[in-house]
C-alpha positions in Angstrom: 47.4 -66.4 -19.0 43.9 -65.6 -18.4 43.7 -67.6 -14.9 46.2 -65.3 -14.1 44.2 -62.3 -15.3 41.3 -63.7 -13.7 42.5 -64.6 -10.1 43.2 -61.1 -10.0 39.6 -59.2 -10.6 38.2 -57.9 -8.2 35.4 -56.8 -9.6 33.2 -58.2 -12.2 30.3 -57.1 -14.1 28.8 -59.0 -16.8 27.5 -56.9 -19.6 26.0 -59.9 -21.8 23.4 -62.3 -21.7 24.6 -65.0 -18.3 21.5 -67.7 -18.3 23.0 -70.3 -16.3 25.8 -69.6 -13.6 27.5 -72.9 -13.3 28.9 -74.8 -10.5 32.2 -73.3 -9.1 31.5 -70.7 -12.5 34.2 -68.0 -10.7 36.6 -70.6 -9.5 39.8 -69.1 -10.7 38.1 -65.9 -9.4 39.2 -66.0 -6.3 39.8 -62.6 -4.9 36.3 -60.6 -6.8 35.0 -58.6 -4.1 31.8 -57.2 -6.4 30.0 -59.3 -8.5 27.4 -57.8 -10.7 25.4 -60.2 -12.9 22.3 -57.8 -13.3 20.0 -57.7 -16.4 21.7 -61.1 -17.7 18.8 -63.4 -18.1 20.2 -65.5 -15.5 17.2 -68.5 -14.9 19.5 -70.9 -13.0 22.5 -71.0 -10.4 24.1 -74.5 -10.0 25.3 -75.6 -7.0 28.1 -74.0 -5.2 28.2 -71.3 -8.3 30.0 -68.7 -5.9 31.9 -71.1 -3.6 35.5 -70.0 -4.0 34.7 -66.6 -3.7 35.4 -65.5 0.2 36.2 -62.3 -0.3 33.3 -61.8 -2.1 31.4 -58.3 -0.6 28.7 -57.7 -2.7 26.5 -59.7 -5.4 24.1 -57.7 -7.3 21.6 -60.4 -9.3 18.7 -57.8 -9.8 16.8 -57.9 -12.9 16.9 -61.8 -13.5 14.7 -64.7 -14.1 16.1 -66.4 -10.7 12.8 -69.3 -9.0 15.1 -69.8 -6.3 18.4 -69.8 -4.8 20.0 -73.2 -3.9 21.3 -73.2 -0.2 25.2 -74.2 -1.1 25.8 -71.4 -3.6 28.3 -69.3 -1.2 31.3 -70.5 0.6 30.9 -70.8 4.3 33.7 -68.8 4.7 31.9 -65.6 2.8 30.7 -62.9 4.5 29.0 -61.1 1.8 27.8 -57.3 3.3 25.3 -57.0 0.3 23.1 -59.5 -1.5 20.5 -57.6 -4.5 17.8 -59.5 -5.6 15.2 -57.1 -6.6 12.8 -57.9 -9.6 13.4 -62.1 -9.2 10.5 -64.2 -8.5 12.0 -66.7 -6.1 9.0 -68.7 -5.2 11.2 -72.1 -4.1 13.6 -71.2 -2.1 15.2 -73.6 0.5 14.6 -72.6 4.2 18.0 -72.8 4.8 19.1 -71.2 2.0 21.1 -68.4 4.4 22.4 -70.9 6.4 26.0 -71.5 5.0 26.9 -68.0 4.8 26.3 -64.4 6.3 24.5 -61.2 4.7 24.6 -58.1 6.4 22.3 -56.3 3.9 19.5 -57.7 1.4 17.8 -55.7 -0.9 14.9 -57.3 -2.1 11.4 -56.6 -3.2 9.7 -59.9 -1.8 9.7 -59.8 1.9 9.8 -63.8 2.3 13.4 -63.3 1.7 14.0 -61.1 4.7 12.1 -63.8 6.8 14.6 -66.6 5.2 17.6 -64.6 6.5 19.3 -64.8 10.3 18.4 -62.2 12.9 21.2 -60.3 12.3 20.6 -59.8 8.8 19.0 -55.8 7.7 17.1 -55.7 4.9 14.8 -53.4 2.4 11.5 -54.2 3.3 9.4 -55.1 5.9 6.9 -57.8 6.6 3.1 -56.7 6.0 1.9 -56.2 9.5 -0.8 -59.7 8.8 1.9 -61.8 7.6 4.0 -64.2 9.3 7.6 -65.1 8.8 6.7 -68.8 10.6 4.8 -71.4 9.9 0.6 -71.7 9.1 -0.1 -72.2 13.0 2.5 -69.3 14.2 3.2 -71.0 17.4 3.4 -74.4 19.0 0.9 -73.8 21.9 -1.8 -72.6 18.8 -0.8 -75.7 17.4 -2.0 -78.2 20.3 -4.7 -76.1 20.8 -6.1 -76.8 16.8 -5.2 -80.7 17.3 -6.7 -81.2 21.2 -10.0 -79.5 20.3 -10.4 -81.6 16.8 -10.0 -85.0 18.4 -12.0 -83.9 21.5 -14.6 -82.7 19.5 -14.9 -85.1 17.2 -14.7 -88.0 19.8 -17.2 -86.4 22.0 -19.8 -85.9 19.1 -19.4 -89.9 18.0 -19.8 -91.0 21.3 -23.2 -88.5 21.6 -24.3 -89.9 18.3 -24.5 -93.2 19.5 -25.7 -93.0 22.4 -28.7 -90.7 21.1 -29.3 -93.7 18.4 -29.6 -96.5 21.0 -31.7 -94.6 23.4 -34.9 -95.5 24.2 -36.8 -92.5 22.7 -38.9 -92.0 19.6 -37.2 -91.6 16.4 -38.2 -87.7 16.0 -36.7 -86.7 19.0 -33.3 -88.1 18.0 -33.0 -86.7 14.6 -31.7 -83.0 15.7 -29.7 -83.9 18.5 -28.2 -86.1 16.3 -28.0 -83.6 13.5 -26.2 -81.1 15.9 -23.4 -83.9 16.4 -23.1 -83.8 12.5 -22.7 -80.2 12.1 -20.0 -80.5 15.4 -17.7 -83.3 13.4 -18.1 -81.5 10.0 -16.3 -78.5 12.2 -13.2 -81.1 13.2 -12.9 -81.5 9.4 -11.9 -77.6 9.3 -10.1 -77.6 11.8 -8.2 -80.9 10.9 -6.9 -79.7 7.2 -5.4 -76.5 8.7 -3.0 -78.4 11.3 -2.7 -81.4 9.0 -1.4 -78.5 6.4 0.8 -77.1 9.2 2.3 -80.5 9.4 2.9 -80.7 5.8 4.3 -77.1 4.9 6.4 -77.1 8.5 8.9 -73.9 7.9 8.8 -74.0 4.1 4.9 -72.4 4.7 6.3 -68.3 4.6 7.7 -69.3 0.8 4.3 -71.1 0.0 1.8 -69.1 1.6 0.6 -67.5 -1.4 0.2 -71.0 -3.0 -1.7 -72.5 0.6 -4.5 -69.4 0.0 -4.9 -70.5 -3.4 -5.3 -74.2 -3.2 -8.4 -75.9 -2.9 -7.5 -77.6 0.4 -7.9 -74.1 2.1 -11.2 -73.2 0.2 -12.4 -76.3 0.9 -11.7 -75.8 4.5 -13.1 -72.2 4.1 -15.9 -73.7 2.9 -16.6 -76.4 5.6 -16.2 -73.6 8.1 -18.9 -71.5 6.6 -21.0 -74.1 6.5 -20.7 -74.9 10.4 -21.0 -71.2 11.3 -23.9 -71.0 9.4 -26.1 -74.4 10.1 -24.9 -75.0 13.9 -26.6 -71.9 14.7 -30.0 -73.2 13.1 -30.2 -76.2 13.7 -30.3 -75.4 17.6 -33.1 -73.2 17.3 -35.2 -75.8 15.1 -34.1 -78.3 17.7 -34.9 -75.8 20.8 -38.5 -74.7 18.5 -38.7 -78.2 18.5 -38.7 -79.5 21.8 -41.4 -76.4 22.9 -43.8 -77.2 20.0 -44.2 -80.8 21.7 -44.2 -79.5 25.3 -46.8 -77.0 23.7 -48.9 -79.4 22.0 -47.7 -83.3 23.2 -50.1 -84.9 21.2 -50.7 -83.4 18.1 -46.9 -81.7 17.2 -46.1 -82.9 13.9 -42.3 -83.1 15.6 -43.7 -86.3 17.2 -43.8 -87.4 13.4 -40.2 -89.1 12.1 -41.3 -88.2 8.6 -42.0 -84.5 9.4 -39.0 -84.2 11.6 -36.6 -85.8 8.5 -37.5 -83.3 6.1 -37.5 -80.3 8.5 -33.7 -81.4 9.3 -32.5 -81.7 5.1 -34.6 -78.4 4.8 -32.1 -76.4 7.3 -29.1 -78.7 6.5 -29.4 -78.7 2.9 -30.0 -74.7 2.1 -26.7 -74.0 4.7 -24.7 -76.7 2.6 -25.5 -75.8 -1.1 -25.1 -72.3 0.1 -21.5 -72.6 1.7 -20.9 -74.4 -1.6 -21.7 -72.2 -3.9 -19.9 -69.2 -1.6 -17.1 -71.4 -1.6 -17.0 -71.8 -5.7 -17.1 -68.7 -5.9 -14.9 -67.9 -4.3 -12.4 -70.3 -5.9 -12.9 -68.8 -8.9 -13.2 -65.0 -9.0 -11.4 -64.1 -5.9 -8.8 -67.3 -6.2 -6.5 -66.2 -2.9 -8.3 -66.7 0.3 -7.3 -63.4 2.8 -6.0 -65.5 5.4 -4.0 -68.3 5.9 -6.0 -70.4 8.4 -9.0 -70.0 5.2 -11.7 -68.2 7.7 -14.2 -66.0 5.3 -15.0 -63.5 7.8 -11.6 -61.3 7.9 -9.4 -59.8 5.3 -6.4 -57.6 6.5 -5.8 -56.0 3.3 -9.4 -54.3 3.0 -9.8 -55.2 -0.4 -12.2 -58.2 0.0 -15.7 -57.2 -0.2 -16.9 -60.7 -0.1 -15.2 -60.9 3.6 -17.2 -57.7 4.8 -20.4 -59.0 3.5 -19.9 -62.7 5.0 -19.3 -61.1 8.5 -22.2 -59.1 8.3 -24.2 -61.6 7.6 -23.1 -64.5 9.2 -23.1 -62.1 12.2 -26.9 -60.6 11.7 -27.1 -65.0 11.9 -25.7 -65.6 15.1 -27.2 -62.5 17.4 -30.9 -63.2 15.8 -30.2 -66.8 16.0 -29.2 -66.7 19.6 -31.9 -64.2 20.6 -34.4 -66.7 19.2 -33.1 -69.7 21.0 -33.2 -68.0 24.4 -36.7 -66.8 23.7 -37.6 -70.2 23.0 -35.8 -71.5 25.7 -37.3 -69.3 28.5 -41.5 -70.4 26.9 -40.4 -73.7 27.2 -39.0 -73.6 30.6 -42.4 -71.3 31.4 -44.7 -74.0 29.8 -42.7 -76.9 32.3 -42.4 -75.2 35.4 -46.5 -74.6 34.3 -47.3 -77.8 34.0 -45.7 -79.9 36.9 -47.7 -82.1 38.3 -45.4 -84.9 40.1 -42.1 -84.7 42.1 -40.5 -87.0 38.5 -41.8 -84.5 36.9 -40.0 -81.3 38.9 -36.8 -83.6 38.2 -36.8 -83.8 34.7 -38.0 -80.0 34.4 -35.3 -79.0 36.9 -32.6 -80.8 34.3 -34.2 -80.0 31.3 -33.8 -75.7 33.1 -29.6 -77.0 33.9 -29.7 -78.2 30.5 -31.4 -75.3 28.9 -29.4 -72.7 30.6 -26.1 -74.2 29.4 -27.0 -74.5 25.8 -28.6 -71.1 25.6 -25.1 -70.0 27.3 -22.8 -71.5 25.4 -24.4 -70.2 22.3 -24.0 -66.6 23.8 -20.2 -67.1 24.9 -19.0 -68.6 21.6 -20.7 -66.7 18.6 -21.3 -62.9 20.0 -17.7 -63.0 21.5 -16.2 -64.8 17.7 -18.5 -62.2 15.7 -17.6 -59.3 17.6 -14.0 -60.0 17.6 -14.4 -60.8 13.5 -16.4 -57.6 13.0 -13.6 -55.4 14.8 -11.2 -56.9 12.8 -12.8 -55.7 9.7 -13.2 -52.9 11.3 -10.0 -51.4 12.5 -6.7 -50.7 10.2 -4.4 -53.4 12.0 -5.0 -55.5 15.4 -2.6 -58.9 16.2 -2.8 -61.3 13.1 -3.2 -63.9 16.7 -6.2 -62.6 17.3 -8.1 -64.0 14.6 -6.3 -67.0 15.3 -7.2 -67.4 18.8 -11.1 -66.6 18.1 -11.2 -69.4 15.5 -9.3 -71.9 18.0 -11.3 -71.1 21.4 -13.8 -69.3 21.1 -15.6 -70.8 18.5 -15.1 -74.7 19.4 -17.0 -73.9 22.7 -20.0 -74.7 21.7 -18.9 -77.4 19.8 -17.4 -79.1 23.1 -20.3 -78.6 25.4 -23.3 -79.6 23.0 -22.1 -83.2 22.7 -21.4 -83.5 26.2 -24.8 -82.2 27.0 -26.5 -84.8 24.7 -24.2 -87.3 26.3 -25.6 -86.3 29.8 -29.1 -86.9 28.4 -28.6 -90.0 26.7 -27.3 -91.8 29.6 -29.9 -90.9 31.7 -32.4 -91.6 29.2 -30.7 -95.0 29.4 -31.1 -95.8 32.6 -34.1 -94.3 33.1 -35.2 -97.1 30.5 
């Protein structure tokens, strides 16, 4: 008697408390066209809960308790014109949870649903402007881009490494050349967890975002790219200051001294590391969510990071004094060599010390102004291309840490033969 009954409804509201919606729960329901299970506590649909129901039009399951919504719970044969799922915190949802079955409508208060759902779809919200409805590296040419320059970075700097250790030169000269190539791999660690996390999350990253700007992976990668914006800058001037102080004074520059040289490199490496550190702990544990998803500290779309505004501006104020200085050191030291030339060997070496000079100084002026500029508008402006940021991080920046290895490589291998 009540099959009958039932096979008849057409519409269906429960009024009482629903917690669990069972597998194939309407299956003598057949023809409902409206199905309203709002306000019932519901914390769980079973698989293939709604899957006789093809006629089914709209399912209202507001006001619930719902974590996610299992990909099989709708026929393939419904069309369903409106799906509610306002006030749910559906944090797990499959990827393809949209797959089996159409929705022309959604209403919905979390706008990862809307990114779940087939072209076609309409629904109640849009996207924010800085967030993406694809994966952690939007596209697959970003992608490559984040991979190529890791392993070419990170090769080139252990190949420069070595060859500055087995040159023939005096320990003190080889300490912040070889320093630099440390800061340079430190960099590929950065850029290593985001694509290694792009790997991992694949399409299920617009349904975990919130959780990838709150982990520790991304703060720690936050704070290993602090820490390279912030030392690779100084230890090139203290290298550059370096390499003038001995042209300046040959015989008596305490850089000629290993001791000297090895506590001048853990006094500018250390500060920059126990200071990204602490930024980074900080960070961790008052401000929790990072502002973006590829874990840079120097932009935050939403405006309501002050942390971001003061990292920019002073990681910024870094790189333009920074850079000045190196140039400024760079053109007395090319002064004091051109000055004192005394032999044709000697106009050789000075002419590749001015090549390699010239690039460093260059390098250092097309990376970091360009990066800090671009990072500075950003904060600057109400909206710009969430790829921007993306691309800044993944060419600009790397530049420099591309052509200082192969610059050191250059040198080592003529300081080799030279031998």
């Amino acid at each position: 008697m009540w099959f009958g009954v039932w096979s008849k409804l057409d519409h269906f509201e429960a009024m009482n408390s629903f917690p669990i919606v069972s597998e194939h729960c309407f299956k003598h329901s057949s023809n409902l066209m409206n199905l309203h299970l709002i306000s019932n506590n519901v914390t769980l649909l079973e698989s293939h809960a709604f899957a006789n129901l093809d006629k089914l039009k709209f399912l209202n399951l507001s006001d619930n308790y719902l974590l996610y919504l299992p990909d099989n719970m709708l026929s393939s044969n419904t069309s369903l014109k409106t799906l509610s799922l306002l006030n749910n915190t559906l944090d797990n949802n499959d990827v393809n949870v949209f797959y089996q079955f159409s929705v022309g409508y959604i209403e919905t208060d979390d706008f990862r649903i809307c990114c779940l759902a087939s072209e076609r779809t309409t629904c109640n919200v849009s996207k924010p402007w800085y967030s993406s409805c694809h994966k952690l590296i939007p596209s697959s040419t970003i992608q490559v881009y984040f991979i190529k320059n890791s392993v070419i970075i990170f090769l080139l700097a252990v190949v420069s490494g070595i060859l500055i250790i087995i040159q023939p030169r005096q320990t003190a000269a080889k300490i912040f050349p070889f320093c630099v190539n440390v800061v340079e791999i430190v960099h590929t660690f950065y850029l290593g967890i985001v694509w290694i996390s792009d790997l991992q999350y694949k399409d299920k990253f617009v349904m975990e975002e919130q959780t990838w700007r709150s982990s520790f992976a991304c703060h720690s990668a936050s704070t290993i790219f602090l820490f390279f914006t912030t030392a690779d800058p100084v230890v090139l001037l203290v290298l550059s200051l370096s390499r003038l102080m001995v042209v300046w004074n040959p015989f008596d520059s305490k850089f000629k001294n290993t001791e000297f040289v090895s506590r001048a490199a853990v006094f500018v490496l250390v500060p920059s590391l126990l200071g990204a550190c602490l930024v980074g702990f900080i960070l961790f544990f008052v401000q929790n969510m990072l502002s973006t998803s590829i874990c840079v500290h120097v932009v935050d779309p939403t405006k309501s990071a002050i942390s971001a505004t003061i990292l920019t501006a002073s990681v910024t104020a870094l790189h333009i004094a920074a850079t000045a200085a190196i140039a400024t050191v760079h053109c007395l030291l090319v002064h004091k060599v051109n000055k004192s030339k005394i032999s044709k060997s000697v106009s050789k070496s000075s002419t590749s010390l001015v090549v390699q000079l010239v690039v460093v100084t260059s390098t250092q002026i097309v990376c970091w102004i360009p990066a800090n500029i671009l990072y500075l508008i950003c904060l600057i402006v109400p909206q710009y291309p969430p790829e921007l940021v993306i691309w800044t991080t993944v060419l600009l920046v790397p530049i420099n840490s591309i052509v200082n290895p192969i610059v050191f490589i250059f040198t080592s291998i003529r300081a080799i033969r030279e031998k």
